[in-house]
MARTIDREN-615510 format. One record per residue (C-alpha): residue number from 1; residue in three letters; z, y, x. Coordinates in Angstrom, 3 decimals. Example, Ala and Ser with C-alpha at 12.3 -4.5 7.8 and 13.67 -1.06 7.14 Angstrom:
2
num 1 residuo ala pz 7.800 py -4.500 px 12.300
num 2 residuo ser pz 7.140 py -1.060 px 13.670
end
This chain:
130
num 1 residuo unk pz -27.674 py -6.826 px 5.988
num 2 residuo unk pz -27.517 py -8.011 px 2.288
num 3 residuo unk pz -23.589 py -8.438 px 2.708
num 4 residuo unk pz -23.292 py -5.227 px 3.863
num 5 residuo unk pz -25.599 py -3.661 px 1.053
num 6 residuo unk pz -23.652 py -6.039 px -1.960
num 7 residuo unk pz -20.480 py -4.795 px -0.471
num 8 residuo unk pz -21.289 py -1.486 px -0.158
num 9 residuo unk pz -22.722 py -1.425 px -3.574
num 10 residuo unk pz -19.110 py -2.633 px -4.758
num 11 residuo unk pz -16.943 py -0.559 px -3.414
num 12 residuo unk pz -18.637 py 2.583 px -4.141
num 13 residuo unk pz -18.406 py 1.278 px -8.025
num 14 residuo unk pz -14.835 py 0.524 px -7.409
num 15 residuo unk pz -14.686 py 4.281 px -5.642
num 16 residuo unk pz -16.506 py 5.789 px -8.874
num 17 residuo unk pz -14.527 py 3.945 px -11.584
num 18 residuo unk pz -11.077 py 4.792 px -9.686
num 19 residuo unk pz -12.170 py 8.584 px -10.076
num 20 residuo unk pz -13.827 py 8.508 px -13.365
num 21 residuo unk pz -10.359 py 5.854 px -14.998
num 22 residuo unk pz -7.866 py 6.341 px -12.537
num 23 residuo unk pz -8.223 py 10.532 px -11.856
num 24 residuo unk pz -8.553 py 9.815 px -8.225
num 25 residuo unk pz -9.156 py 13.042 px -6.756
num 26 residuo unk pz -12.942 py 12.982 px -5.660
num 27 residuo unk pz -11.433 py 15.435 px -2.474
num 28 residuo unk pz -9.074 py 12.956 px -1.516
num 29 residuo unk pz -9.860 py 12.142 px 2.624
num 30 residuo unk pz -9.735 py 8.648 px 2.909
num 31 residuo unk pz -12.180 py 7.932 px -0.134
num 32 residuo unk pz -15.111 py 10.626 px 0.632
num 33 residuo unk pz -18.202 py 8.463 px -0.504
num 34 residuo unk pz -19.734 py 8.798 px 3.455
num 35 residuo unk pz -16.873 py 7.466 px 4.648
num 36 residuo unk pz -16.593 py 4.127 px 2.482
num 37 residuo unk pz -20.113 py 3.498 px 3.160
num 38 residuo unk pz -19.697 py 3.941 px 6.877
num 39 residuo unk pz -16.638 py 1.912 px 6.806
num 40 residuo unk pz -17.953 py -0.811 px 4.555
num 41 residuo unk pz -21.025 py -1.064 px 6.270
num 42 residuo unk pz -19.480 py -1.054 px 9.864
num 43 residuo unk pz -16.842 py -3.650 px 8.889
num 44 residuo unk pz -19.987 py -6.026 px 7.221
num 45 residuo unk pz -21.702 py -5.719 px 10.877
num 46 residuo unk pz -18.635 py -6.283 px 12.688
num 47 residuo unk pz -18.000 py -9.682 px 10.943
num 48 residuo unk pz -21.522 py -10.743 px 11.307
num 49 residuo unk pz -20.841 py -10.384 px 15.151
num 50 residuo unk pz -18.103 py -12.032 px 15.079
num 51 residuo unk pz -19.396 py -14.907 px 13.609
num 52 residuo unk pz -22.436 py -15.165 px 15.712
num 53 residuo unk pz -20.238 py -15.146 px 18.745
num 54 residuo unk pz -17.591 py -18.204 px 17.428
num 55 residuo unk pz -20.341 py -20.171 px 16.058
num 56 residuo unk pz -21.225 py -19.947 px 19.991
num 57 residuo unk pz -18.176 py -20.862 px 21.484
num 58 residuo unk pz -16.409 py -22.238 px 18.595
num 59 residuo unk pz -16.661 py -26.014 px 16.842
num 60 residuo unk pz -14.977 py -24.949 px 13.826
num 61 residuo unk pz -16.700 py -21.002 px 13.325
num 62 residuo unk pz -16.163 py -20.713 px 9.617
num 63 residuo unk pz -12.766 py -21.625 px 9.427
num 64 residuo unk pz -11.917 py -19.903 px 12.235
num 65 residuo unk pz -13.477 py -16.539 px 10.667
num 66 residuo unk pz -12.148 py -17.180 px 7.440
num 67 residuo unk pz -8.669 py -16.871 px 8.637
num 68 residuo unk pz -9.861 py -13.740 px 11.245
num 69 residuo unk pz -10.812 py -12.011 px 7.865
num 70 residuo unk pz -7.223 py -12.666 px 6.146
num 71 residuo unk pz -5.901 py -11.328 px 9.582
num 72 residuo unk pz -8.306 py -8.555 px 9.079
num 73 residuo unk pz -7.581 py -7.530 px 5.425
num 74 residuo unk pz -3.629 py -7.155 px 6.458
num 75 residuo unk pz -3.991 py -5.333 px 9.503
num 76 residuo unk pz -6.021 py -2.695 px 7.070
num 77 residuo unk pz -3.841 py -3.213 px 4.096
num 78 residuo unk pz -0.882 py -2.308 px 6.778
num 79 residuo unk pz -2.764 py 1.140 px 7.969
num 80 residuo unk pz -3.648 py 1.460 px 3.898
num 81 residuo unk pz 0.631 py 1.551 px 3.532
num 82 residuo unk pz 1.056 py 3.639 px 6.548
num 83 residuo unk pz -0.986 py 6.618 px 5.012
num 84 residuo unk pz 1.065 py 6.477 px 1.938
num 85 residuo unk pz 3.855 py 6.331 px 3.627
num 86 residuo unk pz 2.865 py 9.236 px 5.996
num 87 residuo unk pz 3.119 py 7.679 px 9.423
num 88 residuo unk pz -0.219 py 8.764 px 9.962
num 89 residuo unk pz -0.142 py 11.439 px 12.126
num 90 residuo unk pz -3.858 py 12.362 px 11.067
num 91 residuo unk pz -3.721 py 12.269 px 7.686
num 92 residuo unk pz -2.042 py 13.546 px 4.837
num 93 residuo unk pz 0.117 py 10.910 px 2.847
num 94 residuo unk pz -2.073 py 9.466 px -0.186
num 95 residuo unk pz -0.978 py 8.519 px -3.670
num 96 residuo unk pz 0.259 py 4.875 px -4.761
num 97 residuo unk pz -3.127 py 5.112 px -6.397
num 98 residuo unk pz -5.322 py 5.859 px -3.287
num 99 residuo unk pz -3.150 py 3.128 px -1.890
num 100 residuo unk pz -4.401 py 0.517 px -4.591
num 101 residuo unk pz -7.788 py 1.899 px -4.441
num 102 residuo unk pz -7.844 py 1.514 px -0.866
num 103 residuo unk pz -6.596 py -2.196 px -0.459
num 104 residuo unk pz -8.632 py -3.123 px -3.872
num 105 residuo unk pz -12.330 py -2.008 px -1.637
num 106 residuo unk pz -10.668 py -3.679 px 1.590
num 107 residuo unk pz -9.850 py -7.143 px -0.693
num 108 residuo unk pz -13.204 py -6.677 px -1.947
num 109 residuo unk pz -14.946 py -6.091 px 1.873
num 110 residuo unk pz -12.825 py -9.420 px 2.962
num 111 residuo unk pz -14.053 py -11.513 px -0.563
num 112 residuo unk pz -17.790 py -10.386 px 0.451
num 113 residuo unk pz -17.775 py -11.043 px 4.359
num 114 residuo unk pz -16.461 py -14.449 px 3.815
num 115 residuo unk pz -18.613 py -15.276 px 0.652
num 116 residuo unk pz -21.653 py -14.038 px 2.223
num 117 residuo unk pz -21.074 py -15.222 px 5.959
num 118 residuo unk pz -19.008 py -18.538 px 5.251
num 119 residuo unk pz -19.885 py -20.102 px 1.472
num 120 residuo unk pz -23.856 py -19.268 px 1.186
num 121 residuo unk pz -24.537 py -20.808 px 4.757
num 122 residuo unk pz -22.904 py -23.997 px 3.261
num 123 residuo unk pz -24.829 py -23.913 px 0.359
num 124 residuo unk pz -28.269 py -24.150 px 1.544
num 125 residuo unk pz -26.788 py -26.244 px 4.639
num 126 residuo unk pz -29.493 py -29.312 px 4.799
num 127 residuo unk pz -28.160 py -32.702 px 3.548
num 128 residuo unk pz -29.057 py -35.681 px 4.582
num 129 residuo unk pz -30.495 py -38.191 px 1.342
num 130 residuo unk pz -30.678 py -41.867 px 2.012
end
């Protein structure tokens, strides 16, 4: 729940300081404040799940994850470039700035899934003295 809240936290500051520098429209679809939440916080859930179930069935979880979130962040960089492009049938074709908006809050979801769920674990991991 923390990851989700830190990465949450981020990319609505990334959302506000791409309006308030960047004149991102504040009416723009993909970038509604509900929905970056929603999506954020979804996505942080979704890789916690993940990782429970390959820590499971898995000998090698954290690598494994680590390369399902690179996997990840280019399968929704790819949709990112399909809106600005306008091959998305239900959406209206976004600026290039949306677009680096957009992949700059998925980069940072990716950075804080793998941080949080991968690198802290490590951390505090117990290690053996002699």
């Amino acid at each position: 729940m923390l990851a989700a809240a830190v990465a949450t936290g981020v990319n609505l500051g990334v959302l506000f300081a791409a309006r308030r520098w960047l004149g991102v429209d504040p009416a723009e679809p993909p970038l509604s404040v509900t929905l970056v939440a929603t999506a954020t916080c979804g996505a942080m859930i979704l890789g916690a799940l993940v990782l429970a179930f390959l820590g499971q069935t898995q000998a090698r979880p954290f690598i494994i994850f680590r390369r399902l979130a690179a996997v990840g962040f280019v399968l929704v960089g790819a949709a990112a470039v399909l809106a600005y492009l306008g091959w998305l049938p239900s959406l209206a074709p976004v600026s290039s700035t949306v677009l680096f908006v957009m992949v700059g809050m998925d980069a940072v979801a990716a950075v804080t899934a793998v941080g949080f769920f991968t690198t802290l674990p490590r951390a505090r991991a117990y290690v053996a003295t002699y």
